[in-house]
Structure formats: structure tokens, C-alpha cells
C-alpha positions in Angstrom: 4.4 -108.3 -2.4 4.7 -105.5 -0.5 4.9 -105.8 3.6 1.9 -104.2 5.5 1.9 -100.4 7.0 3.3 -100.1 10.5 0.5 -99.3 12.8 -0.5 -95.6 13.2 -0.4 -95.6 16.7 0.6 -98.0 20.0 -2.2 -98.2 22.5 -0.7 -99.3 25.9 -2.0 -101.3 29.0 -0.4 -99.3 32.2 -0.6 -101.8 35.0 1.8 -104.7 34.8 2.8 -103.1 31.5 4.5 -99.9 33.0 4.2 -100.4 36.5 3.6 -104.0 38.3 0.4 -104.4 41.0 0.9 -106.6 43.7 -1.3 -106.4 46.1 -1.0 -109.7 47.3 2.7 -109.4 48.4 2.2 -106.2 49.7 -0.8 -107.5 52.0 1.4 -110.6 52.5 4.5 -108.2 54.0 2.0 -105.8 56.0 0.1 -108.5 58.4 1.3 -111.8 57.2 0.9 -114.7 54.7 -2.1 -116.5 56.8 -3.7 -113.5 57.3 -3.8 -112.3 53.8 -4.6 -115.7 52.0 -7.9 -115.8 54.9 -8.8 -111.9 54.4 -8.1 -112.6 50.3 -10.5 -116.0 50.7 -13.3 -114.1 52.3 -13.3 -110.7 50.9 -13.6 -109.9 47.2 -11.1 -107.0 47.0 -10.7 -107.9 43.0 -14.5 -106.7 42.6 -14.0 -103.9 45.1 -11.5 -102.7 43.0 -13.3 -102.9 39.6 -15.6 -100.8 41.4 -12.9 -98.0 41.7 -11.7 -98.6 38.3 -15.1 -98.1 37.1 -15.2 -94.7 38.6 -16.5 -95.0 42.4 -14.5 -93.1 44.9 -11.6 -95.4 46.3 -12.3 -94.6 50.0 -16.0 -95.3 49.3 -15.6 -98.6 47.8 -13.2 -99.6 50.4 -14.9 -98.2 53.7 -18.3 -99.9 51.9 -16.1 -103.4 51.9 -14.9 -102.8 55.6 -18.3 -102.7 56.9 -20.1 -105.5 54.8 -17.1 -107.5 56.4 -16.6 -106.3 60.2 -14.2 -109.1 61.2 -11.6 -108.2 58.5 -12.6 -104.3 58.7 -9.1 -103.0 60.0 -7.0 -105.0 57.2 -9.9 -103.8 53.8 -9.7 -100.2 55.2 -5.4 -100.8 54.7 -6.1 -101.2 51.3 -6.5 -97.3 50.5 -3.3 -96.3 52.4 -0.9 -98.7 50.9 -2.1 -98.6 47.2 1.0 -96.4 46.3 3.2 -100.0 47.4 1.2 -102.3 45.6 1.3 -100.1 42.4 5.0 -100.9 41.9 7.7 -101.6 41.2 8.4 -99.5 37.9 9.2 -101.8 35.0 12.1 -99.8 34.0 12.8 -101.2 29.9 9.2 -100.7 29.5 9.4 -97.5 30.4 12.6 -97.1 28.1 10.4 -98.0 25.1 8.0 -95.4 26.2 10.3 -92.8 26.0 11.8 -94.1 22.8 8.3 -94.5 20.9 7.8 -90.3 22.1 11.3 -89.6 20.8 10.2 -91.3 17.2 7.1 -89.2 16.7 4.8 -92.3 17.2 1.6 -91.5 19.0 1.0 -93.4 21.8 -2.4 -93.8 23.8 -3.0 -95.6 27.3 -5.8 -97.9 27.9 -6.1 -99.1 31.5 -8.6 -100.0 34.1 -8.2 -97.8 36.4 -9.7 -95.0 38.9 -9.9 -91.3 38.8 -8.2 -90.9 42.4 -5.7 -94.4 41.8 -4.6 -92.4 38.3 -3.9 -89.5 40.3 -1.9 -91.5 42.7 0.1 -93.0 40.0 0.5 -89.8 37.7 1.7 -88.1 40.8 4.4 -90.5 41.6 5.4 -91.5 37.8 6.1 -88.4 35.6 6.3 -90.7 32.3 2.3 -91.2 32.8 2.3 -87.8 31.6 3.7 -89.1 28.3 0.9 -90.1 26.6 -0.9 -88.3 23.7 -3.9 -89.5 24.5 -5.6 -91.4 28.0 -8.8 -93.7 28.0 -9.2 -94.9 31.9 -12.0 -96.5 32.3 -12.8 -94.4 35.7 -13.2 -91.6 33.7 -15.2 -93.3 30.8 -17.3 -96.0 33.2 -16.9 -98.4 31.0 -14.0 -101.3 31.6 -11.9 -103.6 29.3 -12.5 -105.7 27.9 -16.3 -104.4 27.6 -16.1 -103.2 23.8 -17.4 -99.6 24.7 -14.0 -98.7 25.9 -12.2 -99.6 22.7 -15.0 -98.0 20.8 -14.5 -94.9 22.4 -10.8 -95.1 21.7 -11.2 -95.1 18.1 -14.3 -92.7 18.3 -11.6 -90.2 19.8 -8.9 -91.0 18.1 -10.2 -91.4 14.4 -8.3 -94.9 14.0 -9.5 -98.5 14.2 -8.2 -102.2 13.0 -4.6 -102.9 12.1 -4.0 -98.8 12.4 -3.6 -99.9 16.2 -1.2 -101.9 17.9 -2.5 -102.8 21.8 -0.5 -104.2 24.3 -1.7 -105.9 28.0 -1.3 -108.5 30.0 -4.4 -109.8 30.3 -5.3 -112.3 27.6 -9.3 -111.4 27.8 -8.1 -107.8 26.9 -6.1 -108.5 24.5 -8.4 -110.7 23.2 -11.2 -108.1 23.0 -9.1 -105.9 21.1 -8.1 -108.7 18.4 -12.0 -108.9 17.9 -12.2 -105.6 16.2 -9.0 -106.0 13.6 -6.5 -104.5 16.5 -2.8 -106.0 16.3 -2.1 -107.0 19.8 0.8 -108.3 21.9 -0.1 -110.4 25.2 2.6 -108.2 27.5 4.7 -110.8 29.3 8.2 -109.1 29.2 9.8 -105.9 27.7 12.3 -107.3 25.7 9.5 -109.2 23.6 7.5 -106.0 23.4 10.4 -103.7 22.2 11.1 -106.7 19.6 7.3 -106.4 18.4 8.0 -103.0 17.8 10.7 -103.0 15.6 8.6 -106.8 13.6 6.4 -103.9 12.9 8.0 -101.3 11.5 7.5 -99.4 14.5 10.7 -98.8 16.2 14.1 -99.7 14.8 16.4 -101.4 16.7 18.5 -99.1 17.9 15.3 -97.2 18.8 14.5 -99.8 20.3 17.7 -100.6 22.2 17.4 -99.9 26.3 
């Protein structure tokens, strides 16, 4: 019986995929442990941050935050200058594989939650963001995984659906959401795993493959 295709294309999570995001050891280094667990306790940065991944101007979503919480005001407003250290550090064999699915002729798309001004940030710092064939960020398309409308408008866009794409994240509800319409999906929890997906799929051989 003949093995299944290898997917058309690989559709990539950026953040903890590509590039870690630690905010809470960067806020832990800048004004202490205490401090950050209290200011992390009280404050709800994850859904100040969604904001901005949705599309809302990062200094307006954080100065909004600052003043709904006066007592933590000076340590919210840090959040917009040191975003470039808690998008980091580079997860160099990811990045390898990358570079070797480019060099093989496989198309390869992101899919990230993230903001118009954050992306510009990132892309700025990080030439291989300018890799990709294709980008859906969900600041650009208000819409965020795992809400279906951003995969929809993946495949709208790119013309391919179900087992032609092969996802990978780290979040299980993301990956999840993407099984739910036929994807193939890899829950990201190392690059060695994911370069050994690729090649289980036909994708990449193994010296391809090889950092």
C-alpha cells in the first residue's frame, strides 16, 4: 500500500518555535523575583498582550494597563522597552531547519500571534523572519489562534487545506485547533523532534535535515 504524500507545505509557530519569550525571567532579572511574581499576580499582562497581538498599538495597550493599575505603573510601562529581551534567545537548530526546508524548495508559511509593531521588532532583529513565503500574524489579520478564522484565512490565501499542511507550535490548544480541520501537526517541544518529523514525512531527508 502505498505511503501518503508529504505535505505541500510547513506552516510554522514563531514564538518558542524560532525564538523563546520569557517575559517572566526578564521581569524577574530587571526589578526582582518578589516584585515580578506581585506585579504578575495583580496585573494581567498575558491579556494586555493578546491585545497587541490582536492588532492594538503596543504603547497603547501598555500605557492603558499602567494607568488602570497606578501602583505598578512604572514596572507595566517597562514592558514596551524591554520586549526585544524577552523575545529571545534564538533557538538556533530550529532556525537550521528553517534554512534547510528554504534550501529544499518546500514552502513554508508562519502562523503566529503576534503584533504589527512586536513583528517589526522581531523582523528587524532576526533576518531569517524574512524567510518565509508567506506570513499570517494575527495583528495584521485581527483574528488570533486558535480562533479558526486565522487558519481559514491561511488556506483561503494559500489554496491548501487538511493533510497538504503540516503546523507546528507549542501550544497544545493551537495545535489542537489546527488538527480540527485535517492539518498534520507537531506539538513543538524541541528541535531535534521537529527536524525528525520532517524527514517521518517525507519532508526533509536526513541529511537535509542534519544541523
Amino acid at each position: 500500500m502505498p505511503s501518503a504524500p508529504a505535505p505541500a507545505a510547513v506552516v510554522l509557530d514563531i514564538g518558542n518555535v524560532l525564538v523563546g519569550w520569557d517575559p517572566v525571567g526578564v521581569y524577574d532579572r530587571a526589578i526582582g523575583h518578589e516584585a515580578r511574581a506581585r506585579l504578575f499576580a495583580e496585573v494581567d499582562l498575558e491579556v494586555m498582550n493578546l491585545e497587541v497581538d490582536r492588532g492594538r498599538p503596543l504603547v497603547d495597550a501598555v500605557a492603558e494597563r499602567a494607568a488602570r493599575h497606578p501602583a505598578h505603573a512604572d514596572h507595566i510601562l517597562l514592558w514596551s522597552t524591554l520586549w526585544r529581551q524577552m523575545f529571545a534567545p534564538v533557538i538556533a537548530p530550529s532556525v537550521a531547519t528553517l534554512r534547510a526546508l528554504k534550501s529544499a524548495g518546500v514552502p513554508v508559511f508562519a502562523l503566529s500571534n503576534f503584533g504589527r509593531e512586536t513583528f517589526a521588532m522581531a523582523e528587524a532583529d532576526h533576518d531569517f523572519l524574512r524567510l518565509f513565503d508567506r506570513r499570517f500574524l494575527s495583528g495584521e489579520l485581527g483574528t488570533l489562534k486558535p480562533e479558526p478564522e486565522i487558519y481559514a484565512a491561511l488556506e483561503g490565501a494559500t489554496g491548501l487545506s487538511g493533510a497538504a499542511l503540516l503546523f507546528a507550535d507549542d501550544r497544545a490548544d493551537n495545535i489542537a485547533a489546527a488538527a480540527a480541520r485535517g492539518w498534520r501537526t507537531h506539538h513543538f517541544t524541541d528541535p531535534a523532534a521537529w527536524a525528525a518529523r520532517l524527514v517521518a514525512e517525507g519532508v526533509l531527508t536526513a541529511e537535509e535535515a542534519a544541523p
